[in-house]
C-alpha positions in Angstrom: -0.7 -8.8 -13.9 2.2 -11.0 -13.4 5.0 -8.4 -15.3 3.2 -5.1 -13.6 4.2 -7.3 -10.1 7.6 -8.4 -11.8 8.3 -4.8 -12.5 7.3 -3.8 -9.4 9.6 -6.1 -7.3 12.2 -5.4 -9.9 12.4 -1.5 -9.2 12.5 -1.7 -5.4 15.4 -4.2 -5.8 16.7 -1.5 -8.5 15.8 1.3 -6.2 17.4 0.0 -3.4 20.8 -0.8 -5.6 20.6 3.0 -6.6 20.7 4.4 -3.3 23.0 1.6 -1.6 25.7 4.4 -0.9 23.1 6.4 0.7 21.1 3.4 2.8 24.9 1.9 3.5 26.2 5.4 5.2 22.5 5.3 7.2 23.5 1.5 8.4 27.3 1.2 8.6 27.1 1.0 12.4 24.6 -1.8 12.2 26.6 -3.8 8.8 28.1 -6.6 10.2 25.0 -7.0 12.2 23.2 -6.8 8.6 25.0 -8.9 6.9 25.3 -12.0 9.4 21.3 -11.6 9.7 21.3 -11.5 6.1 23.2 -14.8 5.9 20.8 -17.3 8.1 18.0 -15.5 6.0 19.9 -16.8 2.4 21.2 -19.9 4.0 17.9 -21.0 5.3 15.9 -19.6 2.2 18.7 -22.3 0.0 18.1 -25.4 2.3 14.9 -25.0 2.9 13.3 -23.6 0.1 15.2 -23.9 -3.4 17.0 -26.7 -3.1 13.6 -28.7 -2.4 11.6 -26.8 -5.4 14.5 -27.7 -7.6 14.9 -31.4 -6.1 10.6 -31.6 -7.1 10.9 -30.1 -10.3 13.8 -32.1 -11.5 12.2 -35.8 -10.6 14.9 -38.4 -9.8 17.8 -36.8 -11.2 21.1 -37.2 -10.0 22.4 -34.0 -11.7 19.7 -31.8 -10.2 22.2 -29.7 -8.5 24.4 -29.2 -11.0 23.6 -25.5 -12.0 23.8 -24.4 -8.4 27.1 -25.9 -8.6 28.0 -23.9 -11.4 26.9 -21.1 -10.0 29.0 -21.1 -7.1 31.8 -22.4 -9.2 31.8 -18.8 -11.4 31.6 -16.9 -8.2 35.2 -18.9 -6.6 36.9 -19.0 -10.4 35.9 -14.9 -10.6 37.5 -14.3 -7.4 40.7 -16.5 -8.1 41.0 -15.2 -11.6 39.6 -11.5 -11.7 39.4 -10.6 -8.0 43.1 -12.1 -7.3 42.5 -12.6 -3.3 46.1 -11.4 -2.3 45.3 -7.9 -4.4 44.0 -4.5 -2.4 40.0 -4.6 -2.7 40.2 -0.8 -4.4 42.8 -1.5 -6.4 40.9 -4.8 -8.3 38.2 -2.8 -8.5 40.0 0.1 -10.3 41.4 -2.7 -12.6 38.5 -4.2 -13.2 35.8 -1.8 -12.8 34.5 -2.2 -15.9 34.0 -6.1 -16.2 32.9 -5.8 -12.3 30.2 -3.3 -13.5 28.9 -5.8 -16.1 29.5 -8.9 -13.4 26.8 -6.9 -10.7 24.9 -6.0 -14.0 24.7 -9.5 -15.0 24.0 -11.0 -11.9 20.7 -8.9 -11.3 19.6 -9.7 -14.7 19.5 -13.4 -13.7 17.4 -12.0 -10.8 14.7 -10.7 -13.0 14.8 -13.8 -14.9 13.7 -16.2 -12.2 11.9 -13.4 -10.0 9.3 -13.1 -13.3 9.7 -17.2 -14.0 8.5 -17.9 -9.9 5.8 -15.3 -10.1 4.2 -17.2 -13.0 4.1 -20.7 -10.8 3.9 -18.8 -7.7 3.3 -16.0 -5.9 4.6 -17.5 -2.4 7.7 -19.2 -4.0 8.3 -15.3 -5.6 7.6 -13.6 -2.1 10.3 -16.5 -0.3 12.9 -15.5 -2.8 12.1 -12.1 -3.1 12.9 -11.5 0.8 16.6 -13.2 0.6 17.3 -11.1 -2.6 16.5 -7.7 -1.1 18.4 -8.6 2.4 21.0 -10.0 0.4 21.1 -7.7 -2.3 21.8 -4.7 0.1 24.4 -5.9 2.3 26.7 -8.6 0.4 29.6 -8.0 -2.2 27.6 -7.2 -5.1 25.3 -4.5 -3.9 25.8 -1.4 -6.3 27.8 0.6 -4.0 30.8 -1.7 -4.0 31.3 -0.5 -7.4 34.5 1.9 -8.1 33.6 5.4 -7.6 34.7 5.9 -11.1 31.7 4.0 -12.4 29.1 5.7 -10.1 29.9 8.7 -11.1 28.4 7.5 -14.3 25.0 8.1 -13.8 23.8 5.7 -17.2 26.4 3.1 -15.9 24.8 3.3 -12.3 21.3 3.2 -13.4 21.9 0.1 -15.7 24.0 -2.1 -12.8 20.8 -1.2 -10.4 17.9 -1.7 -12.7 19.3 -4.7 -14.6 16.8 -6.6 -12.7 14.0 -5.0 -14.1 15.4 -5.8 -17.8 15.7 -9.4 -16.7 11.8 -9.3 -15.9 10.9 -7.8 -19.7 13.1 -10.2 -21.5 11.5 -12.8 -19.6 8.0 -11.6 -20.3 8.7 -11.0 -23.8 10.8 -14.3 -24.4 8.9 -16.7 -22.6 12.0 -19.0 -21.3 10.9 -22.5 -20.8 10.7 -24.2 -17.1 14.2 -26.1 -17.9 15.6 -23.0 -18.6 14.3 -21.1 -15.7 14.7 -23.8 -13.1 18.7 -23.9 -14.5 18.8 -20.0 -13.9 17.2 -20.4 -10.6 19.6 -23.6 -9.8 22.6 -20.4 -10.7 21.3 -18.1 -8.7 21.4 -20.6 -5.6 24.6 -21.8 -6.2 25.9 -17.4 -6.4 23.5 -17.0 -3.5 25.4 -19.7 -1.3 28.9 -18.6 -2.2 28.8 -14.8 -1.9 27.2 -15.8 1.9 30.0 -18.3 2.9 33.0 -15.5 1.4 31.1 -12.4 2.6 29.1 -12.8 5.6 30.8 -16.3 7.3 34.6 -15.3 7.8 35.2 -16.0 11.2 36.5 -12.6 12.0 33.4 -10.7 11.2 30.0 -13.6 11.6 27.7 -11.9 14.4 26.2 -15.4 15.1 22.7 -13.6 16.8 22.5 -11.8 13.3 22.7 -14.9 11.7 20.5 -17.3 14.4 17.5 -14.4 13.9 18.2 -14.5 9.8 17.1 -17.9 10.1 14.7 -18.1 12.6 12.5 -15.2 10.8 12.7 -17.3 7.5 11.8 -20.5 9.2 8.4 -18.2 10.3 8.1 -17.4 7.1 8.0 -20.5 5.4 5.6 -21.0 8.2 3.3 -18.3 7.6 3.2 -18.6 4.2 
């Protein structure tokens, strides 16, 4: 039961990668609105909610925090050293459209990983997280259709960056990864959550501050509800 639901959630997250041209052309009026709201949901969802499973599973730990910090840390060192901030967006992404392609790729797989890993201790903990991922996963610098058009013209390449999710979910199931494990992947995850929100969604210049005031009002209900 628990994969058949892992799968599940993996595909609509895939789903919704394959067709993020498609959705984005639908939305592009409503982006900035998207992304801010999708920003108080993420933010609130990593105060609120993962930070304090992590600080409970980790018991009095002064290093419990230390994987989210790693995984913000890979997001700013990939940005300094692959993205080069000064460089045109189009062009880094011709340059590196492979190695981007594997980054998105590899990102999602991590998804699957601790989207099967909090189905197996909870359902509600897997609902709270899957919510943030499929706001986030749409609107925010790693959804599939920031992707050079070079690579999604390639349809295997496309459906592997989009489904990678639902790989991380089989190896998972089939692997059996051990709660340190998972808890560090989860503890990753956070810490790329966080970053991607502050670089993407925060900029002065471009924060819609209702979008981002309702993102995390509707997740403080949720926690509510559920």
């Amino acid at each position: 039961m628990d994969l058949i639901l892992g799968l599940a959630l993996a595909s609509l997250i895939g789903l919704l990668h394959f067709f993020g041209e498609e959705i984005d052309e639908r939305f592009s009026s409503s982006h900035l609105l998207l992304a801010s709201f999708s920003a108080g949901l993420t933010i609130a969802y990593f105060f609120l909610s993962m930070l304090p499973k992590i600080s409970r599973a980790s018991g009095v730990n002064e290093y419990e925090f230390l994987y989210a910090l790693l995984g913000f840390s890979i997001f700013y060192l990939v940005e300094e050293f692959i993205y080069e901030r000064d460089s045109h967006l189009d062009d880094i992404k011709k340059d590196f459209k492979e190695l981007h392609s594997v980054f998105i790729a590899s990102y999602h797989f991590a998804v699957g990983l601790v989207l099967y890993f909090l189905i197996e201790t909870s359902l509600s903990e897997a609902f709270l997280f899957f919510i943030p991922v499929v706001v986030h996963t749409a609107v925010n610098s790693l959804a599939i259709k920031e992707m050079h058009e070079e690579m999604l013209d390639k349809i295997t390449v496309k459906l592997f960056a989009s489904f990678s999710a639902v790989l991380g979910v089989v190896v998972a199931h089939i692997l059996e990864i051990s709660q340190s494990v998972s808890y560090a992947f989860f503890g990753v995850i956070g810490g790329m959550f966080l970053y991607v929100v502050v670089h993407d969604a925060l900029s002065p210049e471009r924060e819609r501050p209702k979008g981002f005031i309702l993102g995390a009002l509707t997740f403080v209900i949720l926690v509510s509800v559920i």
